[in-house]
N, C-alpha and C positions, 0 to 999 in steps of 0.2 A: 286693847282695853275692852274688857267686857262690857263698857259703858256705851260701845260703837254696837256692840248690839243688840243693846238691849234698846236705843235710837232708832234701830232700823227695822226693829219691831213696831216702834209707835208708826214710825212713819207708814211701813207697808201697811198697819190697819186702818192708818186714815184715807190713805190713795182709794184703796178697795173700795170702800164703803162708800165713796164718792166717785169713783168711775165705773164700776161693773156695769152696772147701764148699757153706757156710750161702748165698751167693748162688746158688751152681746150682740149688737148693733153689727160693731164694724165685723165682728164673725162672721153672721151671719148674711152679710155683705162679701164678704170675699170669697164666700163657700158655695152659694148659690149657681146654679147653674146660667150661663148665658143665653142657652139656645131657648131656657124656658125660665124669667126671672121670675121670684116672685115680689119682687122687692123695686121699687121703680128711684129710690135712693133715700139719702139718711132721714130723711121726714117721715115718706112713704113707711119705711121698716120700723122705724121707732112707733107709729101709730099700727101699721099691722099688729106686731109682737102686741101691745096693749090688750087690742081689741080682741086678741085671737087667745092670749094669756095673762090678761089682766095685768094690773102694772109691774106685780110680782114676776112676771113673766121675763121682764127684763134684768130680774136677779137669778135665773135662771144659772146652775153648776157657780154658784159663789161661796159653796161650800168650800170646795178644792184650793181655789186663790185664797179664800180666807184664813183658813191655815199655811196654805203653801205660801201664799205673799208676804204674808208676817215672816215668816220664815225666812224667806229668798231676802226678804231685803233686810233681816237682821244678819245673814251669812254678807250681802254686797257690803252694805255701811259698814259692818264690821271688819270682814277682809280688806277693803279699801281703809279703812283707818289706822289698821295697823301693815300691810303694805311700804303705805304714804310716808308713814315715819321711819321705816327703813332706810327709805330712798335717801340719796344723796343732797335733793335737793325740793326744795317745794315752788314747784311751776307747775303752769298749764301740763306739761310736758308729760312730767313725772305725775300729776292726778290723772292724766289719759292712761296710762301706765296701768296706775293702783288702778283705776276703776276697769281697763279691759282684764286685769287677772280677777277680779272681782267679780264681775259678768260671769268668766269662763268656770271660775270655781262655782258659781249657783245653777248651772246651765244643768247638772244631774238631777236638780229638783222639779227647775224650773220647767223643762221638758214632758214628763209625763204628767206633770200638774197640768199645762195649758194643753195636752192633748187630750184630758179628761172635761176640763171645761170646756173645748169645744165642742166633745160630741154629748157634752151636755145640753149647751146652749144652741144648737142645731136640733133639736127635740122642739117639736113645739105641738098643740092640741088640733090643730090643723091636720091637710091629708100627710104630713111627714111625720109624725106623731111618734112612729116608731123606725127604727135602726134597723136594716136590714144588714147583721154581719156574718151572714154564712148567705149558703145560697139558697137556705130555704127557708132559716130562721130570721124572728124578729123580734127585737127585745126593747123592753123601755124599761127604764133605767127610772128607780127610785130615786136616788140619790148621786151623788158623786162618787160614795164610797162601793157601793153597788155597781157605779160604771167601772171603776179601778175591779172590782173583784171581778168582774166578768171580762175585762180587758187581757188582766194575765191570766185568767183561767182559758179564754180562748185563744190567744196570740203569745203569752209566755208573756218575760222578762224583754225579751228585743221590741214585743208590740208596744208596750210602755212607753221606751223611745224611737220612737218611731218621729224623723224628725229631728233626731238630736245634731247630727251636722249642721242644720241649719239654724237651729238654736243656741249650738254654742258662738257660732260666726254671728249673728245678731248681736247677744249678747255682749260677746266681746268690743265689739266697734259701738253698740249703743252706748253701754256701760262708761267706756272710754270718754266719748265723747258727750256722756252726760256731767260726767262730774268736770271736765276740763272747760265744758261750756257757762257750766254754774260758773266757778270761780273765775273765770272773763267777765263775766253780766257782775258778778258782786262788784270785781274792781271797775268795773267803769261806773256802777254807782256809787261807791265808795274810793275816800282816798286810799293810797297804797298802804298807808301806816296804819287805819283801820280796818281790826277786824270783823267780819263778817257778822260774828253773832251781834253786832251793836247796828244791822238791819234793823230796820219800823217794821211790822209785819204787812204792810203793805208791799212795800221793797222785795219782803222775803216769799211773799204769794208770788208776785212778777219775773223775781230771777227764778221762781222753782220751776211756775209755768211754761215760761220762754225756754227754758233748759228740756223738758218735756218735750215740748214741742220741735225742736231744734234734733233734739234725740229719736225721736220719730220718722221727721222727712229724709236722716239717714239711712236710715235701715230698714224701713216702712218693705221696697220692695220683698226684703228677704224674707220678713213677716208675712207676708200672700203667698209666695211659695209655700213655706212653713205650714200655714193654716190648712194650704189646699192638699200637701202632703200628706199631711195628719185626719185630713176627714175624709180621705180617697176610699172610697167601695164603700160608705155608710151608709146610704141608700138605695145601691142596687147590690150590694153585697160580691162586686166584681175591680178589682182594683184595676185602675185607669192607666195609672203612671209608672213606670217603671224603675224610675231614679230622679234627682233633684232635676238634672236634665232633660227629660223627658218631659218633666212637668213642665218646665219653661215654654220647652217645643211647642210641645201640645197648645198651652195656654197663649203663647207669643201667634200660632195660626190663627186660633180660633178668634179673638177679641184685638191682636195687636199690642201695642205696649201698653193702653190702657189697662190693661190686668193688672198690671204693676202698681197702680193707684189706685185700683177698686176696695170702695172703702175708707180712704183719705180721712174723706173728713170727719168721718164719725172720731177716727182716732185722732186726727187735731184736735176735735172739740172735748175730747176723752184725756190727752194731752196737759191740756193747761190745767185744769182745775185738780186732778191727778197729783200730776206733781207740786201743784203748787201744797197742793195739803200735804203730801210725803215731806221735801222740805222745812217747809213749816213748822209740821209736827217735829223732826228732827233735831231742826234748832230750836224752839221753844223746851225740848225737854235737857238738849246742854244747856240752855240758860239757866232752867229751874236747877237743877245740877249745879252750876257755877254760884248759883245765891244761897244754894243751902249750905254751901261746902264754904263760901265765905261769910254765912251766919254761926257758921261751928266754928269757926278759926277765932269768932271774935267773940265766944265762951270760952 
């Protein structure tokens, strides 16, 4: 139904506008170098970025998400809605289902959108200011759409996704596991015979939230690989890693498994409030849908 995406438009523009933050954050948390931080943890960075780029600074490449996310999650809600009614049956099961093909099918936007917003949000007015992507060149990037232009003008179509295995195996298992999570947290706060849209919007913050959150500590590692992939040679303009495995290597010597959570909490804290607004907004706009289409029925 085209009504699943035009829901998952509302919702990806509410997430946005209420997490980009907490994601510039946990970026530039995961991207940072060890041997020389700048960043002493999620406090620490959240008040550097301020002080260094004013509080704007932490909307820093919101361009990108902000089209792409409206996007990405009118393409998820929607392929997962229609999916789900395919399926033979409607369980935890069959929503893990529709939402990993859901995941996988947005994973071609989703990819060069978040590898634009990271080397956006790795800019900052400080001594890394500018992007060192050749080996002699250094460029700072106006915008988002200026970083995309200059991304395939220098690396092609392949530099764009750059990252994409890792994005779509994220996806897929987040995806999955977000929507099979929601609908667990709905029935145990509701009875079985009720459904969901007759949530309190209190209810409907809390399962989005925990559903968020829940969809995170899954897949969170893969996201740091991902991140550290995709921002590899950006400021010394020499690429580090050779493949997803290399990267691990590297980063498993250098810091330990702690790599693997570097970052955590910002996207916890990023997590809840996130999706509780995506949700939210979701459902309140089948609700308004459902009252208007049963105020025409009763003309």
């Amino acid at each position: 139904m085209a009504l699943d995406f035009v829901a998952g438009c509302f919702g990806g523009l509410a997430g946005i506008l209420v997490g980009h933050p907490f994601d510039t954050v946990k970026v530039c948390l995961q991207a940072q170098n060890i041997n020389n931080p700048q960043y002493r943890g999620t406090i620490h960075c959240f008040t550097t970025i301020i002080r260094n780029d004013s509080f704007l600074g932490l909307y820093k490449g919101m361009q990108s998400p902000l089209v792409g996310v409206t996007f990405i999650n009118a393409i998820i809600f929607g392929t997962y809605g229609n999916v789900l009614r395919r399926l033979p049956e409607d369980n935890s099961r069959s929503r893990f289902i529709a939402g990993a093909i859901a995941g996988t099918c947005q994973s071609g936007v989703a990819c060069p959108m978040e590898l634009i917003k990271t080397w956006m949000q790795l800019q900052s007015k400080g001594n890394a200011n500018k992007l060192t992507l050749g080996k002699s060149s250094q460029t700072k990037f106006r915008s988002s759409f200026h970083c995309l232009h200059h991304v395939y003008k220098t690396h092609g179509l392949k530099g764009c996704y750059r990252g994409m295995n890792l994005t779509v195996l994220r996806e897929a298992i987040g995806c999955g596991t977000y929507f099979a999570s929601y609908d667990a947290i709905c029935k145990s706060i509701l009875d079985d015979e009720v459904d969901p849209l007759y949530l309190t919007i209190s209810k409907m913050l809390f399962a989005g939230g925990m559903t968020g959150v829940i969809s995170w500590l899954v897949t969170y590692p893969i996201d740091v690989l991902k991140t550290r992939i995709q921002a590899d040679g950006l400021h010394t303009g020499v690429m580090e890693y050779s493949s997803v495995r290399d990267c691990f290597l590297r980063s498993y010597k250098k810091e330990g498994p702690k790599f693997l959570v570097r970052g955590l909490n910002s996207a916890l804290l990023r997590a809840f409030p996130v999706n509780a607004a995506t949700f939210a907004a979701v459902e309140l706009f089948y609700k308004f849908i459902g009252s208007t289409e049963e105020d025409d029925e009763e003309y």
